[in-house]
C-alpha positions in Angstrom: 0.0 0.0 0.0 1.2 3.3 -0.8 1.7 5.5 1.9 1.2 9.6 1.8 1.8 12.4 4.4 0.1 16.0 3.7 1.6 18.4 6.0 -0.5 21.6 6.9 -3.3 23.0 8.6 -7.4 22.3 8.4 -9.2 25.1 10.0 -12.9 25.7 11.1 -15.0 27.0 8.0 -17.7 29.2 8.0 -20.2 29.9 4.8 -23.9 31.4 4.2 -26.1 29.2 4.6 -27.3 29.1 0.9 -26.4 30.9 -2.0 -27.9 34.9 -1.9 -28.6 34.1 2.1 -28.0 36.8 4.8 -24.1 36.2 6.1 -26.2 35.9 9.6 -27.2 32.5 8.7 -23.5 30.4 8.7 -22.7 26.5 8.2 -19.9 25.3 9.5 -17.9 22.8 8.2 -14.1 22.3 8.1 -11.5 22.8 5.6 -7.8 24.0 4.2 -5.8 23.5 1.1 -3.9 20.5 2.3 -6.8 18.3 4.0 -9.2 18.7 0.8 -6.2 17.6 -1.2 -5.9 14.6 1.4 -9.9 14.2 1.1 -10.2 14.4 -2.8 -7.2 11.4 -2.6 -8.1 9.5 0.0 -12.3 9.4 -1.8 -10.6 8.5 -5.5 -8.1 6.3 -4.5 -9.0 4.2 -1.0 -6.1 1.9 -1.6 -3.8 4.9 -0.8 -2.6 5.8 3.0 -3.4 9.1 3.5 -2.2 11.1 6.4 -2.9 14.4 7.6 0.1 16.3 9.8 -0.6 19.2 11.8 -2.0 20.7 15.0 -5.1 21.0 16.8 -6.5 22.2 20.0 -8.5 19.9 23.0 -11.4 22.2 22.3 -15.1 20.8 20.8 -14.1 22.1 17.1 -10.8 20.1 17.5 -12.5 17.1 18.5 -15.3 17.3 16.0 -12.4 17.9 13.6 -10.5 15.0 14.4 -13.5 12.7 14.2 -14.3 14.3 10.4 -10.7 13.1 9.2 -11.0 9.5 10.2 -14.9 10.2 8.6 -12.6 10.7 5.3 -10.8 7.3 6.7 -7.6 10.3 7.0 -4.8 8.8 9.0 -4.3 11.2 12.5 -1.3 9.5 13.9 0.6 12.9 13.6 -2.3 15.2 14.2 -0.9 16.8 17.7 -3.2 17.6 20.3 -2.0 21.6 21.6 -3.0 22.2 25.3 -3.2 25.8 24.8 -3.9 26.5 21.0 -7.4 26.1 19.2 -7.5 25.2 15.5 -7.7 28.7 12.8 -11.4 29.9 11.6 -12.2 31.5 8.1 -15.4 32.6 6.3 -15.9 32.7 2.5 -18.0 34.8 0.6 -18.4 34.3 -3.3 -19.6 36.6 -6.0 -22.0 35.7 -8.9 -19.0 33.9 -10.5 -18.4 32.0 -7.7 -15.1 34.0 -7.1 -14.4 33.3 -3.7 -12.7 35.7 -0.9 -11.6 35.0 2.8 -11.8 36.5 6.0 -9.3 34.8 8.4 -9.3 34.5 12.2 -5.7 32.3 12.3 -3.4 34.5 15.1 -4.0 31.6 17.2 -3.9 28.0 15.0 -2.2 25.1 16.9 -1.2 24.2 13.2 1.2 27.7 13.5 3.2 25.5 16.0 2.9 22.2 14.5 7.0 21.7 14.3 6.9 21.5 17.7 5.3 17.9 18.2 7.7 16.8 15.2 10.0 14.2 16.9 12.6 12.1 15.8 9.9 9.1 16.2 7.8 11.4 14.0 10.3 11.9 11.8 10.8 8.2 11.5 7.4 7.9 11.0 7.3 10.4 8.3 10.6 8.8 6.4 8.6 5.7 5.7 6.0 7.2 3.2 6.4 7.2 -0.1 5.4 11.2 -0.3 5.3 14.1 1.6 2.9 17.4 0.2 2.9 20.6 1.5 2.1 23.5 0.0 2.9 27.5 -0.2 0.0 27.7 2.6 2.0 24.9 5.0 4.6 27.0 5.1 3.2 30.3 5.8 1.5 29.4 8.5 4.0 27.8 10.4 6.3 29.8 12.6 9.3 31.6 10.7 11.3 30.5 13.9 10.2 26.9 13.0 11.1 27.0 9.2 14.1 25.9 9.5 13.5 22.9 11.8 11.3 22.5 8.7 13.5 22.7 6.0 15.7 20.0 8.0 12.9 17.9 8.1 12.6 17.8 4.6 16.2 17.1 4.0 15.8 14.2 6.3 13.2 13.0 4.3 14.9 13.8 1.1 17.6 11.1 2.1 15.7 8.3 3.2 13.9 8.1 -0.4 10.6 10.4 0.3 8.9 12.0 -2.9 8.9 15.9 -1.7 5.8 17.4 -3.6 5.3 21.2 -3.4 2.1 23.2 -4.4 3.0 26.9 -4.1 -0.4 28.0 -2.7 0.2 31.8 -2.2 -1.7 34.1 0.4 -0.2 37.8 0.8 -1.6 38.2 3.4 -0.2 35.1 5.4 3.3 36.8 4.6 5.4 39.8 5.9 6.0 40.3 2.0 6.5 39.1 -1.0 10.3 38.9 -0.7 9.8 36.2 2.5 7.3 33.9 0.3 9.8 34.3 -2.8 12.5 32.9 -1.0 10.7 30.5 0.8 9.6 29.2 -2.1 12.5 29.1 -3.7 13.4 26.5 -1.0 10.4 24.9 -1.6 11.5 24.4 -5.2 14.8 23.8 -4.9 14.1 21.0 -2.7 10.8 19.1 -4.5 11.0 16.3 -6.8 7.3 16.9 -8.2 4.9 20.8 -7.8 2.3 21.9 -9.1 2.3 25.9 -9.6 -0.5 27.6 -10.5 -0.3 30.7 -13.1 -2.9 32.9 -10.8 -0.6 32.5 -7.6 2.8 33.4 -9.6 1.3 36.5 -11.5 0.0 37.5 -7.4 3.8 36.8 -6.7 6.1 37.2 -9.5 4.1 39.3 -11.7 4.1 36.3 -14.3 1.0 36.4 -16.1 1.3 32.6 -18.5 2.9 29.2 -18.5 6.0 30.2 -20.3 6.9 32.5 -17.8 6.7 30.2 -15.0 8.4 27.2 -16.8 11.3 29.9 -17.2 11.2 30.6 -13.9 11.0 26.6 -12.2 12.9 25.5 -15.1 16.6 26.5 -12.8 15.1 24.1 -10.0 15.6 20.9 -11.8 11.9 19.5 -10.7 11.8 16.2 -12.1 7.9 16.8 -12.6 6.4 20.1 -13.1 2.6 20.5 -13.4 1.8 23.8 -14.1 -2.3 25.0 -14.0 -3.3 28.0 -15.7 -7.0 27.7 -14.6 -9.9 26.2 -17.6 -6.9 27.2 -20.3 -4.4 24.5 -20.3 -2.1 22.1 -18.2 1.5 22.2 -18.9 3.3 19.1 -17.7 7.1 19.1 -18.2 9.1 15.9 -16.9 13.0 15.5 -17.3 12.5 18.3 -19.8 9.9 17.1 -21.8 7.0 19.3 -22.0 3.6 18.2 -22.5 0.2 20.6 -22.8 -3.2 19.5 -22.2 -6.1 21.0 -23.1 -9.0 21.8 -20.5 -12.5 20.8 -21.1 -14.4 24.4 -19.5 -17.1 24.0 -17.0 -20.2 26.2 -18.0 -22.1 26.3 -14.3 -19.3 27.4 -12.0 -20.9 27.7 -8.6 -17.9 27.9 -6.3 -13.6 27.8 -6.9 -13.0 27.2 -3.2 -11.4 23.9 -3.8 -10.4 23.3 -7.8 -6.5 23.4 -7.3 -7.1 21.4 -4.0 -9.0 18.7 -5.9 -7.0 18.3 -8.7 -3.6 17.9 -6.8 -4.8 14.9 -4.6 -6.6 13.1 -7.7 -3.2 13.7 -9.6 -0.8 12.4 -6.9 -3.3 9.8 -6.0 -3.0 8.6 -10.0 0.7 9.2 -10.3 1.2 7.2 -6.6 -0.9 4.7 -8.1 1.4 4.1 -11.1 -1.1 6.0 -13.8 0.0 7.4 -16.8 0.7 11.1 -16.8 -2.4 12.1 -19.4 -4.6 9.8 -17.6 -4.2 11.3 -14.3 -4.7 14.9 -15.6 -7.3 13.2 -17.3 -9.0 12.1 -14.3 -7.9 15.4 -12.2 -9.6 17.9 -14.4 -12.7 16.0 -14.6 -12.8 16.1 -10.5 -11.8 19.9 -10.1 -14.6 20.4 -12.6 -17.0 18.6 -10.6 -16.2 20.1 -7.0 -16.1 23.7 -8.7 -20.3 23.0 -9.1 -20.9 22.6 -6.1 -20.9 25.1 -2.8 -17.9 24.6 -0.6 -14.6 23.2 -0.1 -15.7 19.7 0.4 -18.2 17.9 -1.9 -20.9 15.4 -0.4 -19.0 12.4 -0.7 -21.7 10.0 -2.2 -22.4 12.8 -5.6 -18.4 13.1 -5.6 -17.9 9.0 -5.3 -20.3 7.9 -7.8 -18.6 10.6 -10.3 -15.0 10.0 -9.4 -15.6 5.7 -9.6 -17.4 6.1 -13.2 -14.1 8.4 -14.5 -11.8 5.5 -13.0 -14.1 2.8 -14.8 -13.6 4.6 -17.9 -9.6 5.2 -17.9 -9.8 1.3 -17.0 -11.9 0.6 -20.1 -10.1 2.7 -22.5 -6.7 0.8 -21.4 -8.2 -2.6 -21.4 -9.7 -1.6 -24.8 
């Protein structure tokens, strides 16, 4: 069985009630770039070991939260338990577009200290997967004091034959700058075997507004496997220099973006952990982003998102068998 750690932090989220509802009314569910990537995997590809590191609090929310992970069957060996921190809280609101926008309550997330629960039994732990995900998010959250326990963790990891997979999820306002998130991504790159950059977080960043630009930029990194998303447009996938561009099938009823990147990166590394074929995994990832953007939140109910996700799988078998 293949074995996966996602390192980051799930927070507590709060959304209107329904679409065109007074903000007064709020559901609240849970959510964060790293655990819907380790949901989306886990619900498409149950064979896979998926395991969620970070913090949480001994509060209700924690406890509720810890119990909604091992709903998702999401391994919480290393989810800490802080005595004095509570987990983060965020609200979205979307526009008729389905745009989304955050408001953040965070100042306090047990997942801001997570490197201190990481052991060397931890580590251990951690050295036995087969791949470790974090994302521009993970590490702008964490403590700057911690990052480079961090970075030594991932050196660690590095050596002991772990896959290092970076998705350079960017949030200015998570930053002291852009200079602090350009060099920690830099690190970030310079370290991953596999990442997944978006064109909408490197024009936020860089000022790079397509794929060509961003290749230029990754292409001094040496990432064995580059997947970079420029939204409905394209996919440009570039391994060992070899660069590959997929078309995107645009989905007409967009009802909410919260999750698309978040849902394509655990179907794609669940599919390339699984042995699939590049194309067939970006296959199967598009068609899965497009499906969560349709629906209202972060999360999709998981018996609409299962029934879809098993027929896409039947048909990549079919097609090969055929």
């Amino acid at each position: 069985m293949k074995n996966i750690f996602l390192f980051g932090e799930c927070m507590i989220e709060l959304m209107a009630a329904s679409q065109g509802q007074s903000s007064n009314t709020m559901q609240q569910s849970f959510a964060g770039d790293v655990f819907n990537t380790a949901v989306y995997l886990k619900r498409t590809f149950a064979d896979v070991q998926v395991n969620l590191v970070t913090a949480v609090g001994k509060d209700p929310f924690s406890l509720d939260m810890i119990q909604y992970f091992e709903k998702e069957n999401i391994g919480t060996d290393l989810v800490f338990k802080s005595a004095s921190k509570i987990p983060g809280l965020y609200s979205i609101q979307l526009d008729a577009q389905g745009e989304r926008s955050f408001t953040y309550w965070r100042e306090n997330s047990a997942a801001r200290q997570v490197m201190q629960h990481i052991d060397d039994a931890a580590t251990e732990q951690l050295s036995k997967g087969d791949m470790f995900f974090f994302s521009g998010i993970s590490l702008a959250v964490i403590e700057p004091d911690a990052r480079p326990a961090f970075w030594l963790l991932i050196d660690k990891l590095k050596a002991a034959g772990v896959q290092i997979v970076f998705d350079p999820n960017y949030r200015p306002r998570l930053w002291s700058g852009p200079e602090e998130a350009q060099a920690q991504f830099a690190l970030a790159l310079q370290k991953s075997d596999l990442s997944l950059p978006g064109v909408d977080d490197f024009e936020q960043l860089f000022g790079m507004t397509n794929v060509d630009e961003v290749y230029t930029y990754c292409q001094p990194f040496h990432v064995n496997e580059l997947v970079i998303k420029n939204g409905e447009q394209s996919i440009l996938v570039v391994v060992d220099g070899v660069s590959t561009e997929f078309a995107i099938t645009p989905v007409a009823n967009v009802v909410d973006t919260t999750s698309a990147g978040d849902s394509f990166n655990g179907v794609y590394l669940g599919a390339r952990i699984e042995g699939y074929e590049i194309s067939d995994a970006i296959a199967l990832a598009s068609k899965a982003a497009g499906f969560v953007i349709q629906h209202r939140g972060a999360i999709t109910p998981a018996q609409e998102f299962s029934e879809f996700i098993n027929a896409q799988l039947a048909s990549v078998a079919k097609l090969k068998k055929d």
